[in-house]
C-alpha positions as CSV (number, residue, x, y, z in Angstrom):
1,X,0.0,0.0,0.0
2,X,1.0,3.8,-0.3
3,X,-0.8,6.4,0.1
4,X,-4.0,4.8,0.5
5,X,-3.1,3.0,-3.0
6,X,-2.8,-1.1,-3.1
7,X,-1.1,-2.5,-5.8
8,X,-3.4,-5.7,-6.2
9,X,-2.6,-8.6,-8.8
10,X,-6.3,-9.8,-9.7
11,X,-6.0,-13.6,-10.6
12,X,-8.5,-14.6,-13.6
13,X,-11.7,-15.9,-12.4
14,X,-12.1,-12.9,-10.3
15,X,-14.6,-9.9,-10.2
16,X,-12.7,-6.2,-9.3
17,X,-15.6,-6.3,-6.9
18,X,-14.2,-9.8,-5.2
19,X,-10.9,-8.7,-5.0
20,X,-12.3,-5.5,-3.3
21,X,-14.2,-8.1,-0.6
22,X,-11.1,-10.1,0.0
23,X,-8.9,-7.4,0.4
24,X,-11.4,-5.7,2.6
25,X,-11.2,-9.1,5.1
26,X,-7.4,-9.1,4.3
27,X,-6.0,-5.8,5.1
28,X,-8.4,-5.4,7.4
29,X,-10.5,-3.0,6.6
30,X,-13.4,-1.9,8.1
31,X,-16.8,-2.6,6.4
32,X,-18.1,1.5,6.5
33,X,-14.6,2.7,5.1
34,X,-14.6,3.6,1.7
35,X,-13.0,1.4,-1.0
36,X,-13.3,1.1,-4.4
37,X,-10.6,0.3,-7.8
38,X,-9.8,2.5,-10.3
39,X,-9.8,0.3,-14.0
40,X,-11.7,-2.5,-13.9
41,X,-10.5,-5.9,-15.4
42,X,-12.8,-8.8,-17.4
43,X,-13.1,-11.8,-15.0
44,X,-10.8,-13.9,-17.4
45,X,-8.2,-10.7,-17.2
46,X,-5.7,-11.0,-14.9
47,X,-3.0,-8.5,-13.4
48,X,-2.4,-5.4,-11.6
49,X,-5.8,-4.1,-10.4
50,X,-5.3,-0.8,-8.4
51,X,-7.9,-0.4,-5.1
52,X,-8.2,2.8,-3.7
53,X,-9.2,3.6,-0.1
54,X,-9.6,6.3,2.5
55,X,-9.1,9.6,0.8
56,X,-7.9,8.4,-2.5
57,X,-11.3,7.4,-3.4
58,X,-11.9,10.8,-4.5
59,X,-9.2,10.5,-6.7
60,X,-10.6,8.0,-8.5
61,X,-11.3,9.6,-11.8
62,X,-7.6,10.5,-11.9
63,X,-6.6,7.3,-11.6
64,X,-9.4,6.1,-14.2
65,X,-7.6,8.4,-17.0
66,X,-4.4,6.6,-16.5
67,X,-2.5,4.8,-19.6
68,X,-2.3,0.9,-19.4
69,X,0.0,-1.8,-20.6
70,X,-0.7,-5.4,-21.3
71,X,0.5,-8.4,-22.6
72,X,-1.9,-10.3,-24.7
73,X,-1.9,-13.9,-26.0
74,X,-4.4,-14.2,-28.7
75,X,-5.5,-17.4,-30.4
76,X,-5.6,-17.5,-34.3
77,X,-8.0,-19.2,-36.3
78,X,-10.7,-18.8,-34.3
79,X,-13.3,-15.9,-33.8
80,X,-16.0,-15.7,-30.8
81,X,-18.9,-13.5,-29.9
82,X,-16.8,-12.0,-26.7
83,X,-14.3,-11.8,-28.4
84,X,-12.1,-14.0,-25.9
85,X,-12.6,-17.9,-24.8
86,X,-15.6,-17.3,-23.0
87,X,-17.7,-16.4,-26.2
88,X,-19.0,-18.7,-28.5
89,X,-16.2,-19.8,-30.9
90,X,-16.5,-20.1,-34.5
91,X,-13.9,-21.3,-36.7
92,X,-12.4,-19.1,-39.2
93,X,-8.8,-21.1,-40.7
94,X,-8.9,-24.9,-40.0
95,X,-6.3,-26.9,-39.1
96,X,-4.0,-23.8,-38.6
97,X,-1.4,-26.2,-37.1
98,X,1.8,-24.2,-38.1
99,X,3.2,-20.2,-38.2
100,X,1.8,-19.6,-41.6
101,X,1.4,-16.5,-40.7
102,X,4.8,-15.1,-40.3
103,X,6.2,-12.5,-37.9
104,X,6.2,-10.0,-40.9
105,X,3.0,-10.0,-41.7
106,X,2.0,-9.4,-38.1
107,X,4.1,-7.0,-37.4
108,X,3.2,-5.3,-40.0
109,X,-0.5,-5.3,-38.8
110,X,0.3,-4.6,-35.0
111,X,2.2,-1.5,-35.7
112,X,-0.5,0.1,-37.9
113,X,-2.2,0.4,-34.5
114,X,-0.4,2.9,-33.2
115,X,-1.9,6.0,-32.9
116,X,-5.9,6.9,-32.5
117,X,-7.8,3.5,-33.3
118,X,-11.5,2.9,-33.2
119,X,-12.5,-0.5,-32.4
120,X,-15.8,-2.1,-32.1
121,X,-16.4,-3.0,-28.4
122,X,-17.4,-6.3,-27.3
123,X,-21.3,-7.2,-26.9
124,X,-20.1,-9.1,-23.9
125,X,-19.0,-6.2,-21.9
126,X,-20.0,-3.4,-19.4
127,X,-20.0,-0.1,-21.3
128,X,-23.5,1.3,-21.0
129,X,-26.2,2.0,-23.7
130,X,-29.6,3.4,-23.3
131,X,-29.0,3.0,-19.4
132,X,-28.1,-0.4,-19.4
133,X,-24.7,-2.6,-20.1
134,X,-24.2,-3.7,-23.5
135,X,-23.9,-7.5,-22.1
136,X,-27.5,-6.9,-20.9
137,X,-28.5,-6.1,-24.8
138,X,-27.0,-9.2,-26.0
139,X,-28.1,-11.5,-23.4
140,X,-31.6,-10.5,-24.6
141,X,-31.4,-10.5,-27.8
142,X,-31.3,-6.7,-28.1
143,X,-28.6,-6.1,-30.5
144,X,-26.5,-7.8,-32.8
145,X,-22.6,-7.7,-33.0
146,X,-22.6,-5.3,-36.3
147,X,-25.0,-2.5,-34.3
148,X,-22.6,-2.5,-31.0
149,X,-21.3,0.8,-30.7
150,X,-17.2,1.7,-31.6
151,X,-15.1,3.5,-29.1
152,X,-11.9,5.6,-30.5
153,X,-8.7,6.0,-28.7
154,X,-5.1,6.1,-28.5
155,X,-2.4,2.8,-28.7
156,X,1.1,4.3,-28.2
157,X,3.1,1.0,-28.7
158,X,1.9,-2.5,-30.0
159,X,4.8,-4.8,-30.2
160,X,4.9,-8.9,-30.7
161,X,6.5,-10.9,-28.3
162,X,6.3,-13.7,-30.2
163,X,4.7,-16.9,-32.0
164,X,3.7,-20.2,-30.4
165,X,0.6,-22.9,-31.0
166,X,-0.9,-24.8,-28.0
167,X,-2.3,-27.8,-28.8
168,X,-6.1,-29.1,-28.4
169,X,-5.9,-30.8,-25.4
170,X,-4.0,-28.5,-23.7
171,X,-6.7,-25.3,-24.6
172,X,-9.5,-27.2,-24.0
173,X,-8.5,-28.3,-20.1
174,X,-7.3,-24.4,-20.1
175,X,-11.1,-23.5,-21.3
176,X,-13.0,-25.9,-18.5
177,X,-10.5,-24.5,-15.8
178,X,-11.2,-21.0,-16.9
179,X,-15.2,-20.8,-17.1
180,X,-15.5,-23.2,-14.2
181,X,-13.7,-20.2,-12.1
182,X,-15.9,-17.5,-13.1
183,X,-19.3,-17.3,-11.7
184,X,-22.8,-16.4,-12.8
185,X,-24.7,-17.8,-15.9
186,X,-22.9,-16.7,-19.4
187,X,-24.1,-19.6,-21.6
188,X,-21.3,-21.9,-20.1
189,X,-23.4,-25.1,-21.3
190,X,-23.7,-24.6,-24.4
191,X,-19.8,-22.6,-25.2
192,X,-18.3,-26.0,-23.5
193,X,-19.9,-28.1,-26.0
194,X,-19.0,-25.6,-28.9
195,X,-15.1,-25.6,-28.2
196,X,-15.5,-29.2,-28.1
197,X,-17.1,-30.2,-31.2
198,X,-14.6,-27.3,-32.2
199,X,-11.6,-28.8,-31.0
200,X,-12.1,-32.6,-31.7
201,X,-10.7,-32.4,-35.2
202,X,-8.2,-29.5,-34.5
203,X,-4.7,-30.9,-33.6
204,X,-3.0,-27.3,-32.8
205,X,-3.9,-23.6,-33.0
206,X,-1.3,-21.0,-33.6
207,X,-1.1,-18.2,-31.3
208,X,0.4,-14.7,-30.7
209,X,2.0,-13.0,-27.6
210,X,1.7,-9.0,-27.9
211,X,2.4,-6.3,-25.3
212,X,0.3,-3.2,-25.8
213,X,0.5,0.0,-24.4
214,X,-2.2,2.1,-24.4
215,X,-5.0,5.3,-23.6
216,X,-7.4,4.4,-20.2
217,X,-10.9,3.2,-21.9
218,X,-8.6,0.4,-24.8
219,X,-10.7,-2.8,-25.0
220,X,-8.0,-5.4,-25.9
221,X,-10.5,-8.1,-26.4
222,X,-11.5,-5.2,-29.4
223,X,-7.8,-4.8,-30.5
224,X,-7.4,-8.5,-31.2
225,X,-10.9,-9.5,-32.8
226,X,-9.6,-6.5,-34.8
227,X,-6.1,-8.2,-35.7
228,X,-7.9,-11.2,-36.5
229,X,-9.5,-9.8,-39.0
230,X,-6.8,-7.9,-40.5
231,X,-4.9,-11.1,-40.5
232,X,-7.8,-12.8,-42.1
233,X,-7.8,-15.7,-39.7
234,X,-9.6,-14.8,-36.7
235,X,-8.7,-14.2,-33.9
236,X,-9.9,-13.9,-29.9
237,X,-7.9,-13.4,-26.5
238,X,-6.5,-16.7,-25.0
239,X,-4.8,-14.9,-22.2
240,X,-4.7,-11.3,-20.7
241,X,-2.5,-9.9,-18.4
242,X,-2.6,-6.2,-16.8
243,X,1.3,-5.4,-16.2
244,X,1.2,-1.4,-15.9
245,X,-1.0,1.3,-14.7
246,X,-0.1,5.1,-15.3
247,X,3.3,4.4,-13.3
248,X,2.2,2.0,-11.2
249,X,3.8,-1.5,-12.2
250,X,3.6,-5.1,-10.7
């Protein structure tokens, strides 16, 4: 903690609202003091997750306009309706066992980012519209991904760490282990049963590791459904890590 600031790394199943609970019980906080965080983080997201208490709390909105860095693994071949695992999954490339898509060619794509970018946010997420969340909208039906309102602003570096592929097995127990973690009803049933039908054929996908440094209000779930269709392959987030906010690192 400093200056009524903790430095809190969020581990992926988690609500913000959670970790705010635990830590609460942890640093032993009583239950009328004030406490709230400052960036919130998708339950799959993981990383640094910055609670504010006592008098900082009125800093909040400061905090809120912060830059952000994080380091992405995305998943090619494969496009969902979150935009990460937790969506429904539809594939885009079969069989994309090996790097046919070469460091070049993505590079090329990740650093026409940089700069102002508007993205299309995710249906699955938490920005409002006409009063309510977007999830809200798509859970009843409301709205369909090509109405879902863009959101414009600024990446300042988007670099590739570099190429792997995970193989079925392996990113299937990594889905079960992931949505068994995060509570409430998200259509867990019937996304299980689509990886898997998904999957049973698919010996390997190819994935991408990128660190991204970017404006408070950047929807990386956004940035990478984005890639994947620059790429031409699909793509959604396999794993999302928060490693930097404003100055405050892990």
């Amino acid at each position: 903690m400093e200056n009524n600031i903790y430095k809190v790394y969020k581990p992926s199943g988690y609500t913000p609202l959670q970790v705010l609970n635990i830590l609460r019980e942890l640093a032993h906080i009583p239950d009328g003091a004030p406490l709230t965080y400052a960036g919130r983080l998708d339950p799959m997201a993981e990383g640094l997750l910055l609670v504010l208490a006592g008098e900082a709390v009125h800093r909040k909105d400061e905090f809120l306009k912060l830059d952000k860095t994080y380091v992405v693994t995305a998943l090619l071949g494969v496009e969902t309706d979150s935009f990460d695992l937790l969506g429904m999954p539809r594939q885009i490339i079969p069989h994309l066992t090996s790097p046919i898509l070469g460091e070049e060619q993505i590079q090329r794509v990740l650093q026409s980012y940089i700069g102002e970018v508007t993205l299309v946010l995710p249906l699955y997420s938490s920005p409002p519209v006409d009063g309510k969340p977007l999830f809200q909208h798509a859970q009843q039906n409301n709205m369909q991904a090509q109405d879902a309102p863009k959101r414009t602003t600024t990446i300042f570096n988007c670099a590739m760490n570099g190429l792997g592929t995970v193989n079925s097995d392996t990113l299937l127990d990594y889905i079960h282990k992931t949505i068994s973690t995060i509570y409430g009803d998200f259509r867990q049933t019937n996304i299980l049963a689509a990886w898997e039908q998904l999957l049973n054929t698919q010996p390997s996908l190819q994935t991408v590791t990128v660190t991204v440094h970017c404006s408070s209000g950047t929807y990386i779930r956004s940035l990478v459904q984005d890639l994947g269709t620059q790429l031409g392959c699909g793509a959604c987030v396999y794993k999302l890590v928060r490693t930097q906010v404003g100055s405050f690192g892990l």
